[in-house]
Chimera marker file (.cmm) of the C-alpha trace (Angstrom):
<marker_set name="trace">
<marker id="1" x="-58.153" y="68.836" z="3.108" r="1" g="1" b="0" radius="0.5"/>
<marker id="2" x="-55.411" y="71.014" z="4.536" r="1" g="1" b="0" radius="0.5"/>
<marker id="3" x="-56.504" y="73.891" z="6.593" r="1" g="1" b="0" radius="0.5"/>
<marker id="4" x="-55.315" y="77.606" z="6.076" r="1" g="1" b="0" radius="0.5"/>
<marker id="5" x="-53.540" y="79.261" z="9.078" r="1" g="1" b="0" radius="0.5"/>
<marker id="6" x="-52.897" y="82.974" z="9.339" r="1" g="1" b="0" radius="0.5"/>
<marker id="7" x="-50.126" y="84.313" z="11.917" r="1" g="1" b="0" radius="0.5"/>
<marker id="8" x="-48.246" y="87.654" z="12.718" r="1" g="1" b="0" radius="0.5"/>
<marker id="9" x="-45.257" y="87.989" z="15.204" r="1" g="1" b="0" radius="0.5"/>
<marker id="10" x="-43.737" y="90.730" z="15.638" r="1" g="1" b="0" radius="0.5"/>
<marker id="11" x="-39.965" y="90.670" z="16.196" r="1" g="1" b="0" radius="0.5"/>
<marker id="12" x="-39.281" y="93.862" z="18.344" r="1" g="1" b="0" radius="0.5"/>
<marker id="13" x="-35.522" y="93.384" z="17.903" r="1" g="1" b="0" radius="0.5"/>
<marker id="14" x="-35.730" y="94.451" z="14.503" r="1" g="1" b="0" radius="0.5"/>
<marker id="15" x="-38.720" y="96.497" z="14.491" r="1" g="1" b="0" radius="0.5"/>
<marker id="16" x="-40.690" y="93.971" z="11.613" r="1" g="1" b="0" radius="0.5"/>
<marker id="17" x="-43.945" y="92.421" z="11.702" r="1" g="1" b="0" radius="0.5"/>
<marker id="18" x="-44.132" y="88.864" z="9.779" r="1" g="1" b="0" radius="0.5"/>
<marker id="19" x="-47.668" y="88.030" z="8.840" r="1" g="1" b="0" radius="0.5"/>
<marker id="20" x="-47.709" y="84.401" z="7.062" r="1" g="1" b="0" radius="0.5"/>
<marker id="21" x="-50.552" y="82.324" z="5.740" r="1" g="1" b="0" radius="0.5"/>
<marker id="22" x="-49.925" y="78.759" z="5.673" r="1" g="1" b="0" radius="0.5"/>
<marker id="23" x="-51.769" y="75.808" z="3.832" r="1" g="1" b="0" radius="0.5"/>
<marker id="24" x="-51.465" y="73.088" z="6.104" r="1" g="1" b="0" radius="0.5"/>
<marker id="25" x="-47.473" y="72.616" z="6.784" r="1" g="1" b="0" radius="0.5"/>
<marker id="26" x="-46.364" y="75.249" z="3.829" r="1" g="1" b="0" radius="0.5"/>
<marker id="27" x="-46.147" y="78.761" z="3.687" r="1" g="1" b="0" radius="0.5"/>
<marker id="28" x="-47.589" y="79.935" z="0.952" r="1" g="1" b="0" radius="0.5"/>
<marker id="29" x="-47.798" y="83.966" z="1.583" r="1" g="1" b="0" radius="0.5"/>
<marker id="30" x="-45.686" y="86.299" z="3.849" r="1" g="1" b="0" radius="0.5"/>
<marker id="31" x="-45.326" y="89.749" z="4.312" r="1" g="1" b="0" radius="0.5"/>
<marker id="32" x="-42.930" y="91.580" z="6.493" r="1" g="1" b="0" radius="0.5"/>
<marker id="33" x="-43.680" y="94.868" z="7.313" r="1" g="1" b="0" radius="0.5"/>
<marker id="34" x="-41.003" y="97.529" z="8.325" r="1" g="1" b="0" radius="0.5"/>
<marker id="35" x="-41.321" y="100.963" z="9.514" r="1" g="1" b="0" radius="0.5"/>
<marker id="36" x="-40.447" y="102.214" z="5.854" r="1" g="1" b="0" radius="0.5"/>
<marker id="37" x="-41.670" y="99.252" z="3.373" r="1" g="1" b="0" radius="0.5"/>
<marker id="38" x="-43.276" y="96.488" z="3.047" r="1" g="1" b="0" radius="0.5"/>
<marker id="39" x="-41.963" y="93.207" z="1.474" r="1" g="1" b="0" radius="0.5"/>
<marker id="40" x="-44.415" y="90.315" z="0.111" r="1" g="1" b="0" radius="0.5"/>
<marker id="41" x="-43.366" y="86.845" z="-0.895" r="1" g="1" b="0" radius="0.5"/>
<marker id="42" x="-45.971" y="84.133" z="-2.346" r="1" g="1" b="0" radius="0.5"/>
<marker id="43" x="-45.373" y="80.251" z="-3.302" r="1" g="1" b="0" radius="0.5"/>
<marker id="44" x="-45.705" y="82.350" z="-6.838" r="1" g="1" b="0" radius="0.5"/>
<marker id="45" x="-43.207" y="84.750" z="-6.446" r="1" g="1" b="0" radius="0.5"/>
<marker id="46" x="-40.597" y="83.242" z="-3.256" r="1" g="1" b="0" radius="0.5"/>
<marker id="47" x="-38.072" y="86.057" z="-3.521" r="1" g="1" b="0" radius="0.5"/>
<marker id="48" x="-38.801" y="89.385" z="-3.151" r="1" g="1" b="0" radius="0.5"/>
<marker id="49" x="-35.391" y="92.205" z="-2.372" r="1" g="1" b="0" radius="0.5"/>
<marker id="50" x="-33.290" y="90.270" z="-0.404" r="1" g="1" b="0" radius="0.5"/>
<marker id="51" x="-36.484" y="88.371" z="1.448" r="1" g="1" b="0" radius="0.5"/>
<marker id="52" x="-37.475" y="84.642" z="0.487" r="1" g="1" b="0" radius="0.5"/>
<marker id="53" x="-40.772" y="83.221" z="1.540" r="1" g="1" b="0" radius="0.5"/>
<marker id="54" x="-40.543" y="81.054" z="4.859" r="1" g="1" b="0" radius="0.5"/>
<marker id="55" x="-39.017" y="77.653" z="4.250" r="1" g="1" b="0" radius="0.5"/>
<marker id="56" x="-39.528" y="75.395" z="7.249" r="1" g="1" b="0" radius="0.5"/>
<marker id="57" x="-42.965" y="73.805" z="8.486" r="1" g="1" b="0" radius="0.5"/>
<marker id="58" x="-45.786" y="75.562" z="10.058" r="1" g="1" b="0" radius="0.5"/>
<marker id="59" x="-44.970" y="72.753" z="13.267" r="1" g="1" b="0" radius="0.5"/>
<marker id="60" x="-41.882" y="74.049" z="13.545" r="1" g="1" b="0" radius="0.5"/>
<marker id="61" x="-42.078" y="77.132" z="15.098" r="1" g="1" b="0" radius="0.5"/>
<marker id="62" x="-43.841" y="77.609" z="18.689" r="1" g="1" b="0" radius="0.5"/>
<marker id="63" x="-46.659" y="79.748" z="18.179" r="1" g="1" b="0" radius="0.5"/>
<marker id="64" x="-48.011" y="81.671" z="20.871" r="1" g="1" b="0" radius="0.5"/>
<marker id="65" x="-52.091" y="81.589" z="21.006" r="1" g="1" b="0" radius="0.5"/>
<marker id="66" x="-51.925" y="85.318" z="20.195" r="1" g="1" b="0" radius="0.5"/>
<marker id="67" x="-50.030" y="84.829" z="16.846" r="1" g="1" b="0" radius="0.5"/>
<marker id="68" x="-52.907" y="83.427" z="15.251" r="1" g="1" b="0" radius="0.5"/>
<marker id="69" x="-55.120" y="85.985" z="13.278" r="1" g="1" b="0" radius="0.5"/>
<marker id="70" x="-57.673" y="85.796" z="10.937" r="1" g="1" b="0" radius="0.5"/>
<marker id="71" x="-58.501" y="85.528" z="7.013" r="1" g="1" b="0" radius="0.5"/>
<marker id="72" x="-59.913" y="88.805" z="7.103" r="1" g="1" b="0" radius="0.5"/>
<marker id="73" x="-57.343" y="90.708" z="9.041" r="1" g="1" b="0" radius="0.5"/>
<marker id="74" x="-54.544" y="88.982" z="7.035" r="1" g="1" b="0" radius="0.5"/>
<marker id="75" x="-56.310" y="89.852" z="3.943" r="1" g="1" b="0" radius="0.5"/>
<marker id="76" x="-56.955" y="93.429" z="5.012" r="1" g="1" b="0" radius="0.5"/>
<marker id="77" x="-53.286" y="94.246" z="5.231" r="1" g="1" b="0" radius="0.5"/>
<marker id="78" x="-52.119" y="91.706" z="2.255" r="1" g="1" b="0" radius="0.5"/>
<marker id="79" x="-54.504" y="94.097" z="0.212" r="1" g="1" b="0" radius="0.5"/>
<marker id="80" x="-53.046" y="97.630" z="1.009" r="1" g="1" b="0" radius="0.5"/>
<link id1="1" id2="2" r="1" g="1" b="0" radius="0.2"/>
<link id1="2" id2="3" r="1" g="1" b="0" radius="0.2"/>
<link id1="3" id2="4" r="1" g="1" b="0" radius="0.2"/>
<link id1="4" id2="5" r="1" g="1" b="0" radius="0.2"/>
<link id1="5" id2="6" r="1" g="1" b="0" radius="0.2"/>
<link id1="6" id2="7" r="1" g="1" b="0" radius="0.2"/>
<link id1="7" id2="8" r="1" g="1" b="0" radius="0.2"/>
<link id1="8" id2="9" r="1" g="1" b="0" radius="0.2"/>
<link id1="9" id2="10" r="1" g="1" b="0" radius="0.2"/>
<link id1="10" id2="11" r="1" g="1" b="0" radius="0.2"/>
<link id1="11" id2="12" r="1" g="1" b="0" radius="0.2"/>
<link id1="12" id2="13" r="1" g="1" b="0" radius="0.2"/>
<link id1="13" id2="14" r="1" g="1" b="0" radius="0.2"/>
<link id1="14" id2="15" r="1" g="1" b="0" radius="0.2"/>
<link id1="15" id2="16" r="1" g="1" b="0" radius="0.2"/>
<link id1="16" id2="17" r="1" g="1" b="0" radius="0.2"/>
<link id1="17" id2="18" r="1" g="1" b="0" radius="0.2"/>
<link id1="18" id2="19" r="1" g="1" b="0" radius="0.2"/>
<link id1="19" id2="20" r="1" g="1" b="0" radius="0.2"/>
<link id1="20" id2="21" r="1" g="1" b="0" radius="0.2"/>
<link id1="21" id2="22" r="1" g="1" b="0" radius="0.2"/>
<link id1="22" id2="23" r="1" g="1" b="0" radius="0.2"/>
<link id1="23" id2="24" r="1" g="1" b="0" radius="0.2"/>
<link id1="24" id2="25" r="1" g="1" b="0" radius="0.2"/>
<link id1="25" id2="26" r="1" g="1" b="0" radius="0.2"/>
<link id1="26" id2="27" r="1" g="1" b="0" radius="0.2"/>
<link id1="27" id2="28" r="1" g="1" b="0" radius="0.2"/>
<link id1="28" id2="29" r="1" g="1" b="0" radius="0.2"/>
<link id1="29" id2="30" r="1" g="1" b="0" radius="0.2"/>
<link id1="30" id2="31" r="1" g="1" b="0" radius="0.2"/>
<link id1="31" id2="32" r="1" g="1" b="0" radius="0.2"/>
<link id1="32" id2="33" r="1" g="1" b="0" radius="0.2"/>
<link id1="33" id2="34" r="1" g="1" b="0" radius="0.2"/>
<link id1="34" id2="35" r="1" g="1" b="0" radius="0.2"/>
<link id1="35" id2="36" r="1" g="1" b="0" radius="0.2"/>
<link id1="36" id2="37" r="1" g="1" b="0" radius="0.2"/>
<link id1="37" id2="38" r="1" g="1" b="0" radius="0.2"/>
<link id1="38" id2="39" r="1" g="1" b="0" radius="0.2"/>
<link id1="39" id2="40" r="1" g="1" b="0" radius="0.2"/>
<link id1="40" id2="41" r="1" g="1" b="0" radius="0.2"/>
<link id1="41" id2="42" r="1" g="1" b="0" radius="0.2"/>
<link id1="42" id2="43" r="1" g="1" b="0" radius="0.2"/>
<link id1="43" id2="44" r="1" g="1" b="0" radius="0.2"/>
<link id1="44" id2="45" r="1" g="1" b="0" radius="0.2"/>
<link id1="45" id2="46" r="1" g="1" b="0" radius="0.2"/>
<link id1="46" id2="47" r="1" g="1" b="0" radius="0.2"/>
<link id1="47" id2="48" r="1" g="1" b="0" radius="0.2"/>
<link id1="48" id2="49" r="1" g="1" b="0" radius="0.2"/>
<link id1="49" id2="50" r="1" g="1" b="0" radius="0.2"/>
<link id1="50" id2="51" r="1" g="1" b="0" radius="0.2"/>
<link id1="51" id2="52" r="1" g="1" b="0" radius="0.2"/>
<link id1="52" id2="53" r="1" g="1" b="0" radius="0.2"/>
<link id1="53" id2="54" r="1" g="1" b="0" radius="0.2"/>
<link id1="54" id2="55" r="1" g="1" b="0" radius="0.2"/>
<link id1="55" id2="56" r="1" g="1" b="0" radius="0.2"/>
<link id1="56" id2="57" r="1" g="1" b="0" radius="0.2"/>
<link id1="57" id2="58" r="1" g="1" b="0" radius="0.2"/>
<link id1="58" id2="59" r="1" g="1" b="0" radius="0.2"/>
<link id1="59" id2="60" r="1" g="1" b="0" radius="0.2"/>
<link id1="60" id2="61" r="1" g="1" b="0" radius="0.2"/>
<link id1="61" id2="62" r="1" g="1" b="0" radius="0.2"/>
<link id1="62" id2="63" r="1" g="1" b="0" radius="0.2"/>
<link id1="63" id2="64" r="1" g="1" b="0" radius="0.2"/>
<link id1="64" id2="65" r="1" g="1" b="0" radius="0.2"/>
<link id1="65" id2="66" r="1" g="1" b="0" radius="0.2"/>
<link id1="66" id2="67" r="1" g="1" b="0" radius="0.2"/>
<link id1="67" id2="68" r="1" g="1" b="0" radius="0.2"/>
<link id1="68" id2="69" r="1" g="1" b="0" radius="0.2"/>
<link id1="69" id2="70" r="1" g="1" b="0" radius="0.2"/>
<link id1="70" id2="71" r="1" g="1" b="0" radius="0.2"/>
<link id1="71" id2="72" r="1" g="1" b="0" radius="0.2"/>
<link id1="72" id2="73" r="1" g="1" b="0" radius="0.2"/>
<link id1="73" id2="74" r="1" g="1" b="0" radius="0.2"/>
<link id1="74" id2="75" r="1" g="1" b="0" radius="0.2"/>
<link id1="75" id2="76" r="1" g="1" b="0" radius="0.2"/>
<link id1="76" id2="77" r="1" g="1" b="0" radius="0.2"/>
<link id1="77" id2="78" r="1" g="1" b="0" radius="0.2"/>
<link id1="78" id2="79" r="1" g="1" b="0" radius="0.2"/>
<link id1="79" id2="80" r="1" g="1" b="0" radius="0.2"/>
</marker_set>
């Protein structure tokens, strides 16, 4: 069974917060959140304005221990 795995990082050079949930290796939602907007993508719906769901493998990206959120608190902002 493949485990879900939530994550934000925020990416101060460009003022956006990704928050991705991944299902195993694949993404399968992301939202990036701007000061202005924000943008969702979904394994449903991969393109979104000029944003496209994350690509690559969950293990290949270095995650810092504070990236990792949870169900709830990904859910919370997926939701508003």
């Amino acid at each position: 069974m493949k485990k879900d795995i939530y994550v934000r990082r925020k990416w101060e050079e460009e003022d956006i917060i990704i928050y991705l949930h991944f299902i195993g290796e694949n993404a399968v939602r992301q939202m990036e959140v701007f000061p202005d907007k924000i943008i969702k993508t979904s394994k449903n719906n991969p393109i979104s304005e000029d944003s496209y769901l994350y690509d690559q493998n969950f293990s290949d990206i270095k995650w810092d221990e504070s990236d990792f959120i949870s169900e709830d608190e990904f859910n919370e902002k997926w939701n508003t």
